[in-house]
PQR file with spaces between the fields and no chain letter, atoms N, CA, C, O and H, PARSE charges and radii, in Angstrom:
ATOM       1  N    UNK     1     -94.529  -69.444 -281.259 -0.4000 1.5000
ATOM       2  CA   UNK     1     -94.301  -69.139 -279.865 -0.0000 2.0000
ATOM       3  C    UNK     1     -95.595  -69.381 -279.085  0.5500 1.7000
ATOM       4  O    UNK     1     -96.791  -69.093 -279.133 -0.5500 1.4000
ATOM       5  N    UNK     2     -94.852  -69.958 -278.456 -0.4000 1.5000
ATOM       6  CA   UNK     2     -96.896  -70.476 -276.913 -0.0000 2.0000
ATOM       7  C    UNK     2     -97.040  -69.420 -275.606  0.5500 1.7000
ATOM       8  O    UNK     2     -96.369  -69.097 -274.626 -0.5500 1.4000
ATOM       9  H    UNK     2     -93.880  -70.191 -278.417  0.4000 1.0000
ATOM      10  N    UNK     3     -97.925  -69.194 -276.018 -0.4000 1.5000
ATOM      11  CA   UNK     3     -98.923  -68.161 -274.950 -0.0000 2.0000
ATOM      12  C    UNK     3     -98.605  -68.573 -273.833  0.5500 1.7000
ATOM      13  O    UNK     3     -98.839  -69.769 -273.654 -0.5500 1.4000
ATOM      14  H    UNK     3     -98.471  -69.457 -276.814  0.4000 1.0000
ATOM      15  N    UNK     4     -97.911  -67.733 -272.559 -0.4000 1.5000
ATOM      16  CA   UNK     4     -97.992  -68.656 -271.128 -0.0000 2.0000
ATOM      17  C    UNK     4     -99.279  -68.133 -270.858  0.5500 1.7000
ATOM      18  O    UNK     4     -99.699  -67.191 -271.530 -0.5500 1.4000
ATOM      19  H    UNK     4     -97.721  -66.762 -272.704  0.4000 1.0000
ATOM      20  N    UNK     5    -100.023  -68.690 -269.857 -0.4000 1.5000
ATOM      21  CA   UNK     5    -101.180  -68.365 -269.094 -0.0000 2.0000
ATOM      22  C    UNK     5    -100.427  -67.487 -267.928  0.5500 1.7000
ATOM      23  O    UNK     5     -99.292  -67.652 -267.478 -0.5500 1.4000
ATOM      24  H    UNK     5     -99.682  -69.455 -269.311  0.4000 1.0000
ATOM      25  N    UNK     6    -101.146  -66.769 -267.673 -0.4000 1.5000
ATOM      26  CA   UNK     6    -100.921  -65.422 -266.549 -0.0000 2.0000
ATOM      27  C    UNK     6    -101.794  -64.660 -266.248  0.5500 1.7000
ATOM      28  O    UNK     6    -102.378  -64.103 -267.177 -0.5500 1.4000
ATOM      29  H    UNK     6    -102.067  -66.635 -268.038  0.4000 1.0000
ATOM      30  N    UNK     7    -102.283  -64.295 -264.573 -0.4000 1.5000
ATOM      31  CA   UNK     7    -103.358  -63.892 -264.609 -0.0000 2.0000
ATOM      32  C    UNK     7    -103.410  -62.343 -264.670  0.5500 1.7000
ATOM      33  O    UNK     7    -104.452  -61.690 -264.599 -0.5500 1.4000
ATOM      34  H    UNK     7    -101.808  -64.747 -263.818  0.4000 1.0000
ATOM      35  N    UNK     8    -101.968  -61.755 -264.833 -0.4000 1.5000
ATOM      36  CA   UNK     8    -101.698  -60.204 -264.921 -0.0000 2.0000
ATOM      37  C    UNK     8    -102.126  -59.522 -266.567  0.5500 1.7000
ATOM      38  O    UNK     8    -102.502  -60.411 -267.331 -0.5500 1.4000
ATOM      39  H    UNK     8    -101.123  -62.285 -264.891  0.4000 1.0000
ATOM      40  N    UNK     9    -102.119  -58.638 -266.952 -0.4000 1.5000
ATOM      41  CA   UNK     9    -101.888  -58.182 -268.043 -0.0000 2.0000
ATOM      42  C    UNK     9    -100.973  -57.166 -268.464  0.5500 1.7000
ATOM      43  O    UNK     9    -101.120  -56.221 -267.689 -0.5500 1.4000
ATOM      44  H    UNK     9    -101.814  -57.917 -266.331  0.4000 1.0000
ATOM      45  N    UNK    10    -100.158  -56.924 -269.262 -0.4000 1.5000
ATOM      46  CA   UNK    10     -99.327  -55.612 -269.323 -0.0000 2.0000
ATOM      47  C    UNK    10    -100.571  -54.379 -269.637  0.5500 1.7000
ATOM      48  O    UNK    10    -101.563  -54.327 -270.364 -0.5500 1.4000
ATOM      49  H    UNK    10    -100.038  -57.691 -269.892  0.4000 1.0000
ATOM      50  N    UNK    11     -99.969  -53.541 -268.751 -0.4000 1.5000
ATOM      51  CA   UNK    11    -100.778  -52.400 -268.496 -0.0000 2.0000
ATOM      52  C    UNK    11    -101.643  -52.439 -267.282  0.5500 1.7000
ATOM      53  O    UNK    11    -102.241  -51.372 -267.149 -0.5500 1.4000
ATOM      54  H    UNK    11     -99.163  -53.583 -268.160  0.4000 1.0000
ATOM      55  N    UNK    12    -101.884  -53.228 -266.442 -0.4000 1.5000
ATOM      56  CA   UNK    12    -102.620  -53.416 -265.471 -0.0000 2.0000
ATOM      57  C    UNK    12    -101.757  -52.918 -264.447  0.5500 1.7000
ATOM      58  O    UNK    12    -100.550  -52.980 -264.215 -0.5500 1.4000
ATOM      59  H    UNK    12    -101.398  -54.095 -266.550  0.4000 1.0000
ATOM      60  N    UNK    13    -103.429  -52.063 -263.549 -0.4000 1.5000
ATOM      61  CA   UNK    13    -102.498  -51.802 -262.063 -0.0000 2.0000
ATOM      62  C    UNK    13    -102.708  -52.661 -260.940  0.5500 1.7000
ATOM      63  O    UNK    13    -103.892  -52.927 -260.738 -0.5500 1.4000
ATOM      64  H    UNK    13    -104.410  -52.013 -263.738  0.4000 1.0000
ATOM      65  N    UNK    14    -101.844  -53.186 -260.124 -0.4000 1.5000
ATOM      66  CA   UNK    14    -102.210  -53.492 -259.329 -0.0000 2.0000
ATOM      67  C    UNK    14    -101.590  -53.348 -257.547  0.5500 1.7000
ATOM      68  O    UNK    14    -100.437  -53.741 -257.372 -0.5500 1.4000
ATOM      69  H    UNK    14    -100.882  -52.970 -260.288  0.4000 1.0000
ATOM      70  N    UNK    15    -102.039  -53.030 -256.830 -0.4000 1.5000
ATOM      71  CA   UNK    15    -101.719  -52.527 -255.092 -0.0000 2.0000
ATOM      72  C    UNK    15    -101.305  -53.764 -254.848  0.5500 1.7000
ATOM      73  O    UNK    15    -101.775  -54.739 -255.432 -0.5500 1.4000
ATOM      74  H    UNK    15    -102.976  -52.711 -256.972  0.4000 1.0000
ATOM      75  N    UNK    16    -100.045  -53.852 -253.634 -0.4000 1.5000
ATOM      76  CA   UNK    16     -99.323  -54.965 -253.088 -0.0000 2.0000
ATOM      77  C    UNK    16    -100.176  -54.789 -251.792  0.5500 1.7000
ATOM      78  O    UNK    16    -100.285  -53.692 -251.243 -0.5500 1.4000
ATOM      79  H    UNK    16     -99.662  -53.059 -253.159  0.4000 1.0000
ATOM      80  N    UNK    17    -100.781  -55.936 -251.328 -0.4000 1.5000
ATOM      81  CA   UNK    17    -102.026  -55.798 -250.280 -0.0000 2.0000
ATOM      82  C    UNK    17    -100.967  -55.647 -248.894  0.5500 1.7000
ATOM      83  O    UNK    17    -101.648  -55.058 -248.054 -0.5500 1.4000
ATOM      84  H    UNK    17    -100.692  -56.827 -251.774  0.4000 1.0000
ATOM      85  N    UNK    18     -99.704  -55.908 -248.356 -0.4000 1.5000
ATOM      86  CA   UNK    18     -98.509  -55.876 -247.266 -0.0000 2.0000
ATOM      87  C    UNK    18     -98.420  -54.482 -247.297  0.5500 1.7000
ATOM      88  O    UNK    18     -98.971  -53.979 -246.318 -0.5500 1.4000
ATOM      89  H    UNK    18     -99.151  -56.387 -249.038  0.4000 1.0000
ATOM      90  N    UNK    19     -97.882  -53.611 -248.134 -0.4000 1.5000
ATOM      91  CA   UNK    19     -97.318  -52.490 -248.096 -0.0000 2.0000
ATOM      92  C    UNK    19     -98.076  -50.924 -248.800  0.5500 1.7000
ATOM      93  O    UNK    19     -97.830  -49.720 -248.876 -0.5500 1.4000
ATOM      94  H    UNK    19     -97.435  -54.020 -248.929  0.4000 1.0000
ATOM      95  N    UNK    20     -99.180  -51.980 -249.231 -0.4000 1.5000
ATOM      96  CA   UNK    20    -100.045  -50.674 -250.058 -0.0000 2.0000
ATOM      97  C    UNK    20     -99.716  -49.682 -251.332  0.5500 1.7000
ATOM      98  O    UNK    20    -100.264  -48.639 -251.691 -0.5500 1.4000
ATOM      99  H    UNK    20     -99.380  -52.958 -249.169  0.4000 1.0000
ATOM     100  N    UNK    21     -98.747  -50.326 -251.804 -0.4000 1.5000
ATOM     101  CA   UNK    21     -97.945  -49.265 -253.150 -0.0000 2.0000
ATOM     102  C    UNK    21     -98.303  -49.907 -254.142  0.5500 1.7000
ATOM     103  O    UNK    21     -98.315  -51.131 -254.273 -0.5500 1.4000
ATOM     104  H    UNK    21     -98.302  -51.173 -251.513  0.4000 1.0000
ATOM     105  N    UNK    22     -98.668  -48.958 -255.022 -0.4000 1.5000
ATOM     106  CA   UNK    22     -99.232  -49.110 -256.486 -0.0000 2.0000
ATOM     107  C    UNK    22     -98.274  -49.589 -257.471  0.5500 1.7000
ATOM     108  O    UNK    22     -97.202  -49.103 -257.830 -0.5500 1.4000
ATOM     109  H    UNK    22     -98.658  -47.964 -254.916  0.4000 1.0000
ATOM     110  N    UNK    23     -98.861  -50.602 -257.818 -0.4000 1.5000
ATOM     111  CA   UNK    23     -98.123  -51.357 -259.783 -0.0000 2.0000
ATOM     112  C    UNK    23     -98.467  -51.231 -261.127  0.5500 1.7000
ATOM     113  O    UNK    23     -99.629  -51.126 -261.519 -0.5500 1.4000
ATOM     114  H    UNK    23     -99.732  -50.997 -257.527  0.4000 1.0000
ATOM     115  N    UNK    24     -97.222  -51.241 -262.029 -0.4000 1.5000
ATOM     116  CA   UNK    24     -98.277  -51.091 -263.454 -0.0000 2.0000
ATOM     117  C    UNK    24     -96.911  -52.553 -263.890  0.5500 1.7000
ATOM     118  O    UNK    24     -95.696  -52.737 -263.823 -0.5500 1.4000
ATOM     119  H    UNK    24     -96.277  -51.327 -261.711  0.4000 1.0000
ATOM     120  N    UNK    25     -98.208  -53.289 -264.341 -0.4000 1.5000
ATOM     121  CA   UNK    25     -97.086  -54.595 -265.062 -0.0000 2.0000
ATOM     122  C    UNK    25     -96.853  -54.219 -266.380  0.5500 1.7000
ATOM     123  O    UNK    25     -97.601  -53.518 -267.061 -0.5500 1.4000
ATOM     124  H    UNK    25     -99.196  -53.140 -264.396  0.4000 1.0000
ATOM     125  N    UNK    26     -95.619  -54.787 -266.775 -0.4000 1.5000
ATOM     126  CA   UNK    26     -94.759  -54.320 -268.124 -0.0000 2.0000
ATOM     127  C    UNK    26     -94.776  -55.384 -269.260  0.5500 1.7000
ATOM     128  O    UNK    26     -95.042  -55.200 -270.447 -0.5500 1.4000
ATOM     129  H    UNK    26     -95.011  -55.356 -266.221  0.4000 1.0000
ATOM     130  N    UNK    27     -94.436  -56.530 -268.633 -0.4000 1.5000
ATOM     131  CA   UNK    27     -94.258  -57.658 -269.616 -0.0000 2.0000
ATOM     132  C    UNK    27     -94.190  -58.993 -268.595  0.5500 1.7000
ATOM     133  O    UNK    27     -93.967  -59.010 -267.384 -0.5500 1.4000
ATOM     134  H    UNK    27     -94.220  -56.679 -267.669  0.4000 1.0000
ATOM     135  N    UNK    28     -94.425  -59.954 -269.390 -0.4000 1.5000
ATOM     136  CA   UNK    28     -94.544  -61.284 -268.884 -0.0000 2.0000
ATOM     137  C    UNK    28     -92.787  -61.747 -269.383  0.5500 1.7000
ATOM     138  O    UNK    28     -92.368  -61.402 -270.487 -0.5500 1.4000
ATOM     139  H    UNK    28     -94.606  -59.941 -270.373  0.4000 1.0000
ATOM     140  N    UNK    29     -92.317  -62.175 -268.857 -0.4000 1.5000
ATOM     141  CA   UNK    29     -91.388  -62.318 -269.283 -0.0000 2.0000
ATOM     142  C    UNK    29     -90.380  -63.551 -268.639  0.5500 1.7000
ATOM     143  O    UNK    29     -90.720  -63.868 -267.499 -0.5500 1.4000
ATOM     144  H    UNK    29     -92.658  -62.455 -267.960  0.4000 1.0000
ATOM     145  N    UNK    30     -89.200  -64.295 -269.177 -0.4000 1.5000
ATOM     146  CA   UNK    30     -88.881  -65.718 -269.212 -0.0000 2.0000
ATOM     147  C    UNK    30     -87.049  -65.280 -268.708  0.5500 1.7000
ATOM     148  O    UNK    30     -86.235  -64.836 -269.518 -0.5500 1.4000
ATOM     149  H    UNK    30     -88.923  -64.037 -270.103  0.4000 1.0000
ATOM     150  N    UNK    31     -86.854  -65.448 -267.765 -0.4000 1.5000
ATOM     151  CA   UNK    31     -85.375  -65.898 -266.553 -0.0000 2.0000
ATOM     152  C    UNK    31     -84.911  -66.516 -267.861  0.5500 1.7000
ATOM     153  O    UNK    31     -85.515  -67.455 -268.379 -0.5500 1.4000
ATOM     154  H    UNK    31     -87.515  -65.808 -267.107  0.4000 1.0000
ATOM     155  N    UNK    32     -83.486  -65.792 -268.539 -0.4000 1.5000
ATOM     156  CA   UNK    32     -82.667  -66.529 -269.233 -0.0000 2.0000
ATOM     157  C    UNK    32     -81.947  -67.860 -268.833  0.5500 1.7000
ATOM     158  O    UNK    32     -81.730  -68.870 -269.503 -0.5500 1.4000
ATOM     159  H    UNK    32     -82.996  -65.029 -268.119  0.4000 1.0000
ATOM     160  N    UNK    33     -81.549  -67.454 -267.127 -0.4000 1.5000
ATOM     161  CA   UNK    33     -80.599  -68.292 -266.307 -0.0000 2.0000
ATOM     162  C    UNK    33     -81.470  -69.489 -266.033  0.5500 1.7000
ATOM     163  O    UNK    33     -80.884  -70.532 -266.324 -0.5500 1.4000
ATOM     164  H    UNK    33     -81.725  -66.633 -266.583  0.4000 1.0000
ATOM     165  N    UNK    34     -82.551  -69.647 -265.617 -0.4000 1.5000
ATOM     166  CA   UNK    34     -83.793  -70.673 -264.878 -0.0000 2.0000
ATOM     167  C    UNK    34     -84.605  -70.764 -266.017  0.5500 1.7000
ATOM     168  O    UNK    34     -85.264  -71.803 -265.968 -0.5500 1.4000
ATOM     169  H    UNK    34     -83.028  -68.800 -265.381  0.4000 1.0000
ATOM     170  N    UNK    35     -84.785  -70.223 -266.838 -0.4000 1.5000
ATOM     171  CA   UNK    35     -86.207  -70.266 -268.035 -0.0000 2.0000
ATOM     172  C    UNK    35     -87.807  -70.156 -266.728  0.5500 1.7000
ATOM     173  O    UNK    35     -88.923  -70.649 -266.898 -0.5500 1.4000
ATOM     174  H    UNK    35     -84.250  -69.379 -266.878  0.4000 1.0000
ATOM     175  N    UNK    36     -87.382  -69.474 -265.722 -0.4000 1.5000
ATOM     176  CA   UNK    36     -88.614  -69.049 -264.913 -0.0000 2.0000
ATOM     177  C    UNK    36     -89.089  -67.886 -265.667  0.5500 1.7000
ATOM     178  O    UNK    36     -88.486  -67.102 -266.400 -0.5500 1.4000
ATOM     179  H    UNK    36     -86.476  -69.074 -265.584  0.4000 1.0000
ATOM     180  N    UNK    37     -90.440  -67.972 -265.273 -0.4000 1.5000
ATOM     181  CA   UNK    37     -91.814  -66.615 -266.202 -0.0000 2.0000
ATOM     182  C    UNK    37     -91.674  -65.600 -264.791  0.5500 1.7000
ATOM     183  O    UNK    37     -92.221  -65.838 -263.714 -0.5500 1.4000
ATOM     184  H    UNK    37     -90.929  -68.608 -264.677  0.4000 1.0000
ATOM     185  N    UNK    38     -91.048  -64.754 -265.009 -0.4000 1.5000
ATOM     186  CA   UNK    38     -91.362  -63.430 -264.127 -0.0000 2.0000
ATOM     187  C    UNK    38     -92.170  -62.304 -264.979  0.5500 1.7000
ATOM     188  O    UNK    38     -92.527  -62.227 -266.154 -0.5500 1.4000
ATOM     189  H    UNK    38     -90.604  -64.560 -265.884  0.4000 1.0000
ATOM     190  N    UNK    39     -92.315  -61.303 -263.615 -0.4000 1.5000
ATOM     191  CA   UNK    39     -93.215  -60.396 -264.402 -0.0000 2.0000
ATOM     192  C    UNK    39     -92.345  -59.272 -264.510  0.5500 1.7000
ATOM     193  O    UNK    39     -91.247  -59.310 -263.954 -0.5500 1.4000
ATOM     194  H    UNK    39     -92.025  -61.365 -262.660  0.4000 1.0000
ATOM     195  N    UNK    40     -92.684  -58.354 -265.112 -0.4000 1.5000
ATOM     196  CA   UNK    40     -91.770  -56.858 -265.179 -0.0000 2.0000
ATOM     197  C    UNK    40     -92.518  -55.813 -264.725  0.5500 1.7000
ATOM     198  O    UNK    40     -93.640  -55.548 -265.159 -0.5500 1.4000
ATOM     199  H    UNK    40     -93.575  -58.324 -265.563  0.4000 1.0000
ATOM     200  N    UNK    41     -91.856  -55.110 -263.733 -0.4000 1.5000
ATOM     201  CA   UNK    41     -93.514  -54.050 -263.531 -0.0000 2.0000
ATOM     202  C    UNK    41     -92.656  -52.904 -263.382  0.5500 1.7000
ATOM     203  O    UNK    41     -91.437  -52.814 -263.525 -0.5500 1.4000
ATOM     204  H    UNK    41     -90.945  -55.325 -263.381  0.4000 1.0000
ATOM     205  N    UNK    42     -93.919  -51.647 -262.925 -0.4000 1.5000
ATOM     206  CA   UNK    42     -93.254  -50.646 -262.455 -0.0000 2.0000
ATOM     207  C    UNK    42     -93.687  -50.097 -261.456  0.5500 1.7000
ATOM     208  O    UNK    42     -94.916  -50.041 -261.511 -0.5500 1.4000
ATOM     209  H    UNK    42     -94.910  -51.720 -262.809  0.4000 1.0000
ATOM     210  N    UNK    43     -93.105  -49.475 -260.187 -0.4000 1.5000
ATOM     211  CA   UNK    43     -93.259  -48.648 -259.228 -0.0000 2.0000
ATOM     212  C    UNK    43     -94.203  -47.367 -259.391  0.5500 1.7000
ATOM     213  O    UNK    43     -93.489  -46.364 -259.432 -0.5500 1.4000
ATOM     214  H    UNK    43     -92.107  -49.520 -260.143  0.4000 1.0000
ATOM     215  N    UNK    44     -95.349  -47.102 -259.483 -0.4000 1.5000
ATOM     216  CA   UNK    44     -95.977  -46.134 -259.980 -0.0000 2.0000
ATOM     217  C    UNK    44     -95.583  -44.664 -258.938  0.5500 1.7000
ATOM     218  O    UNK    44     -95.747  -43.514 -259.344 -0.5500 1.4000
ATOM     219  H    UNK    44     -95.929  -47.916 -259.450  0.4000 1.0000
ATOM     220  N    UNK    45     -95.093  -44.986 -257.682 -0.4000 1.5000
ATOM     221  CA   UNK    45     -94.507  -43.862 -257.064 -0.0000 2.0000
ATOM     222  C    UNK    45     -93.452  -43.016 -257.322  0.5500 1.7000
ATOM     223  O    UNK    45     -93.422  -41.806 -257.093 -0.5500 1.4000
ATOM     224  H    UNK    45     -94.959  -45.920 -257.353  0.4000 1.0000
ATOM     225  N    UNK    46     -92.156  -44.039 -258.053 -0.4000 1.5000
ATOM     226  CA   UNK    46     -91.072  -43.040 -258.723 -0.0000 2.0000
ATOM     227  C    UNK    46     -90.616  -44.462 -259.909  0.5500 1.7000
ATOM     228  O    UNK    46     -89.438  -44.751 -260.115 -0.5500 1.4000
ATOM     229  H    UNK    46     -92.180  -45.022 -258.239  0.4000 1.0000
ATOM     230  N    UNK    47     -91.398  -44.958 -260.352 -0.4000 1.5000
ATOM     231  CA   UNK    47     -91.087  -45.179 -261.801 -0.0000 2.0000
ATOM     232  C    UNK    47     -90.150  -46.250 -261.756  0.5500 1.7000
ATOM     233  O    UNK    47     -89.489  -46.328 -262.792 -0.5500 1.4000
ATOM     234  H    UNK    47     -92.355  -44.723 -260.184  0.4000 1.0000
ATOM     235  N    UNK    48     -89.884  -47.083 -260.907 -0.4000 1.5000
ATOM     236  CA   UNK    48     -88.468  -47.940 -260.261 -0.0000 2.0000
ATOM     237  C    UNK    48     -89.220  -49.321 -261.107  0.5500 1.7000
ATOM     238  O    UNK    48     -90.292  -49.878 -260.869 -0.5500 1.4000
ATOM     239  H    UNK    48     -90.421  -47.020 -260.065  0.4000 1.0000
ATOM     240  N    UNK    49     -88.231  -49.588 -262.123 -0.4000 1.5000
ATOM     241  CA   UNK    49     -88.871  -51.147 -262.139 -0.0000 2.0000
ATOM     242  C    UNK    49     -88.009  -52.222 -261.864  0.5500 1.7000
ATOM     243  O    UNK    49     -86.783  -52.308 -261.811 -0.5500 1.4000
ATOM     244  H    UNK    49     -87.360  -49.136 -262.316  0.4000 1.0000
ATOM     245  N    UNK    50     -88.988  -53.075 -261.690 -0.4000 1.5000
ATOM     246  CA   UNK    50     -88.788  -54.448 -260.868 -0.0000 2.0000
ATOM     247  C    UNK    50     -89.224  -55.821 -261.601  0.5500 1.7000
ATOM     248  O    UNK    50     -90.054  -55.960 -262.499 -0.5500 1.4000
ATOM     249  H    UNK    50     -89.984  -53.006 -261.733  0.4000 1.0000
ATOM     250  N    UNK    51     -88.399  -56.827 -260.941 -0.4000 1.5000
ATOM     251  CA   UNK    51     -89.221  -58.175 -261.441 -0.0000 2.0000
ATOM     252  C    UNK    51     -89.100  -59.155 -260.454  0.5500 1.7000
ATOM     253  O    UNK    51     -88.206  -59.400 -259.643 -0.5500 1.4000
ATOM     254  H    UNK    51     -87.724  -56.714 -260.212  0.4000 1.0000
ATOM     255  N    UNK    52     -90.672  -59.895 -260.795 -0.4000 1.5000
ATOM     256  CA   UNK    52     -91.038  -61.112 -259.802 -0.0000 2.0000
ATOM     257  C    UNK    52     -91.271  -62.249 -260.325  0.5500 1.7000
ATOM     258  O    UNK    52     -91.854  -62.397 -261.399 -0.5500 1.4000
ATOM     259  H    UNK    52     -91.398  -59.696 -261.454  0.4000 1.0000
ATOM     260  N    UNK    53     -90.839  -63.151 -259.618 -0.4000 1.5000
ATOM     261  CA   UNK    53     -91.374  -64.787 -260.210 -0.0000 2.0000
ATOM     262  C    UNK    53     -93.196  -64.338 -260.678  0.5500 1.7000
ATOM     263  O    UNK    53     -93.924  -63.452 -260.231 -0.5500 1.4000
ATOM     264  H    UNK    53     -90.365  -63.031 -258.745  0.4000 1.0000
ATOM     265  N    UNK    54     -93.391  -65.176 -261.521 -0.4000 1.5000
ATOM     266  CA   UNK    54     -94.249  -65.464 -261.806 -0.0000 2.0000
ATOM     267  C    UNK    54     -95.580  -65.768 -260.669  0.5500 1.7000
ATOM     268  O    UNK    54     -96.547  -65.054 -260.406 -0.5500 1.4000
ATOM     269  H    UNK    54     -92.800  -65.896 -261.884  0.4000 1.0000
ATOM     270  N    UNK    55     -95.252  -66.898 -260.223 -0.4000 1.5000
ATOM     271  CA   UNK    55     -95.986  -67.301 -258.635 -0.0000 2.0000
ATOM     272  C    UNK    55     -95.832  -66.801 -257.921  0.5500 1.7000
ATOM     273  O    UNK    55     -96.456  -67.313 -256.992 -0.5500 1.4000
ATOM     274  H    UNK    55     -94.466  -67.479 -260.436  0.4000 1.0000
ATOM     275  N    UNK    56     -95.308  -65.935 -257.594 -0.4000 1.5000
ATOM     276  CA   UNK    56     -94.767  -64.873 -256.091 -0.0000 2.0000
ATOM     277  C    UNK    56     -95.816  -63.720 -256.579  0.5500 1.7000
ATOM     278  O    UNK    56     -96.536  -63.411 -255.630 -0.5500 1.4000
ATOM     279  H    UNK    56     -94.801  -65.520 -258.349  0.4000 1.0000
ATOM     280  N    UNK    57     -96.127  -62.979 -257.777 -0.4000 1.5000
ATOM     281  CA   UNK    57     -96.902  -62.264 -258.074 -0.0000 2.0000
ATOM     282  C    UNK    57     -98.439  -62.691 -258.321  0.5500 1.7000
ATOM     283  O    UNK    57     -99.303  -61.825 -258.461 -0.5500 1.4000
ATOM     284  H    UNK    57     -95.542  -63.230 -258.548  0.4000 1.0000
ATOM     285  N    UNK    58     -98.677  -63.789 -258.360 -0.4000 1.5000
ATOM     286  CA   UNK    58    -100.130  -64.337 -257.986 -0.0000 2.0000
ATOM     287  C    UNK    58    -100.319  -65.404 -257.467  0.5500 1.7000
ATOM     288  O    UNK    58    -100.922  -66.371 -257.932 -0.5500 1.4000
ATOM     289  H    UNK    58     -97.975  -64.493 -258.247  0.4000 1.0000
ATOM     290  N    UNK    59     -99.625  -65.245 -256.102 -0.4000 1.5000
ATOM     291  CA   UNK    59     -99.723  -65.735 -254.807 -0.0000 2.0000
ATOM     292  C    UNK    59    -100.663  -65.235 -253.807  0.5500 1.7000
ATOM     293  O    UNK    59    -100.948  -65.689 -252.699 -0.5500 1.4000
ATOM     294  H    UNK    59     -99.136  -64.459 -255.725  0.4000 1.0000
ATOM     295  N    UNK    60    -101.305  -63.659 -254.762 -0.4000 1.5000
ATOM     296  CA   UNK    60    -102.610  -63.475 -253.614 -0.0000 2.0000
ATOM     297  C    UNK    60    -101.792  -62.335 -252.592  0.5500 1.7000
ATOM     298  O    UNK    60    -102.103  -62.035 -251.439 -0.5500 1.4000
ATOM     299  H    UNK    60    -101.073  -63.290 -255.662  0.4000 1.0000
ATOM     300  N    UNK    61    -100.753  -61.859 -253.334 -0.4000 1.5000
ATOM     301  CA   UNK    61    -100.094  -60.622 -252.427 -0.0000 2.0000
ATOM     302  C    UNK    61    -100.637  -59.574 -253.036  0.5500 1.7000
ATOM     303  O    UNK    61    -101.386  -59.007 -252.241 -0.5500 1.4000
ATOM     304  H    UNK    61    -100.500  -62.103 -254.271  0.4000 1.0000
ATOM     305  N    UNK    62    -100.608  -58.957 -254.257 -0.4000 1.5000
ATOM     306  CA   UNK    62    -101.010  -58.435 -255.757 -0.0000 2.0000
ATOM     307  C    UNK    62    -102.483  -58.272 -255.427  0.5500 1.7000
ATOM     308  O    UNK    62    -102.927  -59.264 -254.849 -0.5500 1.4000
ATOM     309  H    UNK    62    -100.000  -59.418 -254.902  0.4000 1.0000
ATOM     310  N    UNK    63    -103.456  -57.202 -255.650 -0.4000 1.5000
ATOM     311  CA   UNK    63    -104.469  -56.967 -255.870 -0.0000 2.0000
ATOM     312  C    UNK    63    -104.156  -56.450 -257.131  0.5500 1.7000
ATOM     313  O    UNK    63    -103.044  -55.978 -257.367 -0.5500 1.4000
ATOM     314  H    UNK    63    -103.094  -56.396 -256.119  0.4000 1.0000
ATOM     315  N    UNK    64    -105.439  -56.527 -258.312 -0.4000 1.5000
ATOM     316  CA   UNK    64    -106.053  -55.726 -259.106 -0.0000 2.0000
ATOM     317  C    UNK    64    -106.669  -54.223 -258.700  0.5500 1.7000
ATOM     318  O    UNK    64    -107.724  -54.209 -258.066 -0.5500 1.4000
ATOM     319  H    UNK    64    -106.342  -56.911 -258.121  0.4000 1.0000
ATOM     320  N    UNK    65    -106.249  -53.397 -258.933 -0.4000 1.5000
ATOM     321  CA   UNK    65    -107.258  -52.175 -259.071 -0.0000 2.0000
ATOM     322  C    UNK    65    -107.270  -51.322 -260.162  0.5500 1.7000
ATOM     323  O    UNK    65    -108.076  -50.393 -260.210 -0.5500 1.4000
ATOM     324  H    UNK    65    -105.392  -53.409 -259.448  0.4000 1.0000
């Protein structure tokens, strides 16, 4: 299995710089339907998880903290 490159890590937090709410990423993970790399994260306010394209999440919206 090949390593995608990604500049997130699971376990990392990171603030959405638009709306100011805190992230913890879950997994890198591959769109059965598209074979697109989204990410898996979680809502650190009430635990809600979510997923994003790959490029939509390091598009420079996403801070590290």
């Amino acid at each position: 299995m090949t390593s995608i490159p990604s500049v997130f890590s699971p376990g990392q937090k990171l603030q959405h710089k638009k709306t100011g709410g805190y992230y913890r990423i879950l997994h890198l993970a591959q769109m059965e339907a598209t074979l697109e790399y989204v990410y898996v994260y979680e809502a650190l306010i009430n635990n809600t998880v979510w997923i994003r394209p790959q490029a939509q999440m390091e598009d420079g919206r996403f801070i590290p903290v």
